[in-house]
N, C-alpha and C positions, 0 to 999 in steps of 0.2 A: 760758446764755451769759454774762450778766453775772458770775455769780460766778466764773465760770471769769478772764474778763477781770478782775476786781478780784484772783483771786489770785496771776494771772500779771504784775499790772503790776510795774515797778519788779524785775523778774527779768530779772539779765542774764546769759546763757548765753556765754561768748567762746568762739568759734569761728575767732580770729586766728593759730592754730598750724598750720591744713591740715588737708588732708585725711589726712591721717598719724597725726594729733593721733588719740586714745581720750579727751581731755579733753574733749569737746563731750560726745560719746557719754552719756559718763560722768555729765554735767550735768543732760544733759535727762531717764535713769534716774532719779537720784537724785531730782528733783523731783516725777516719777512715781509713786514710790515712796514719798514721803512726801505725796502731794496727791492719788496717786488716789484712794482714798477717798473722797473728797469727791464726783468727779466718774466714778460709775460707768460711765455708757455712753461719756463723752470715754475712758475707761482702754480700755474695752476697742476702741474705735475704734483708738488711739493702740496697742494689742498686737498688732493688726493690721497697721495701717502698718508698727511696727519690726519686724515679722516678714519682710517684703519683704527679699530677696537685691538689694542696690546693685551685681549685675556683668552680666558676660556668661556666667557658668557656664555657666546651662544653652544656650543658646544654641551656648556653643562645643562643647560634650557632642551636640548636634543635629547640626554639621556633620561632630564627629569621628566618627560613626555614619554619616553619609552616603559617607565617603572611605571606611570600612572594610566598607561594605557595595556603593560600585558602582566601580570599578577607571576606571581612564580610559577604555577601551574603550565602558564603557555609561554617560557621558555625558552623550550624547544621549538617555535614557530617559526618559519623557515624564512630567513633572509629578506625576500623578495617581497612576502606580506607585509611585515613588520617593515622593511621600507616605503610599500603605497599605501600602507597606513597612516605612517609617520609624515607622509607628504601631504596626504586630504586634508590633517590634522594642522599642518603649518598653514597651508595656501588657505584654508579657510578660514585662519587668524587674522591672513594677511586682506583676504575679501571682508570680513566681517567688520 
């Protein structure tokens, strides 16, 4: 941890353009890429984290699966269906 904290001091990442901006992005890569190295298990920590999807993708992938598999009619279909549904539905995207 120290060395990580001494090599990160006095680095400033500007992140003042939004969330729009790819120049943060861009920054914090860069510094990555030339300091991991250094610090093997923050790297591979840190390729983890940036691996993380920042939306609702799959989320909204979940509900649009839900609309195209129960019609308004079924509704009312109790919880526990509609979720071993929705599961044979996914795992067998993922087999297929």
């Amino acid at each position: 941890m120290p060395a990580y904290l001494t090599a990160t001091h006095g680095v400033v990442i500007d992140h003042s353009e939004g969330k729009e901006s790819h120049a943060f992005t861009e920054q914090v890569l860069h510094w990555w890429a030339v300091n991991g190295s250094k610090f093997p298990a923050w790297t591979e920590a840190a390729q983890i984290i940036f691996a993380f999807t920042p939306n609702s993708a799959a989320a909204e992938r979940v509900f649009s699966l839900l609309k195209a598999m129960f019609g308004d009619q079924q509704m009312e279909t109790l919880a526990d269906i509609i979720q071993t549904a929705l599961m044979l539905r996914i795992n067998k995207r993922k087999v297929g």
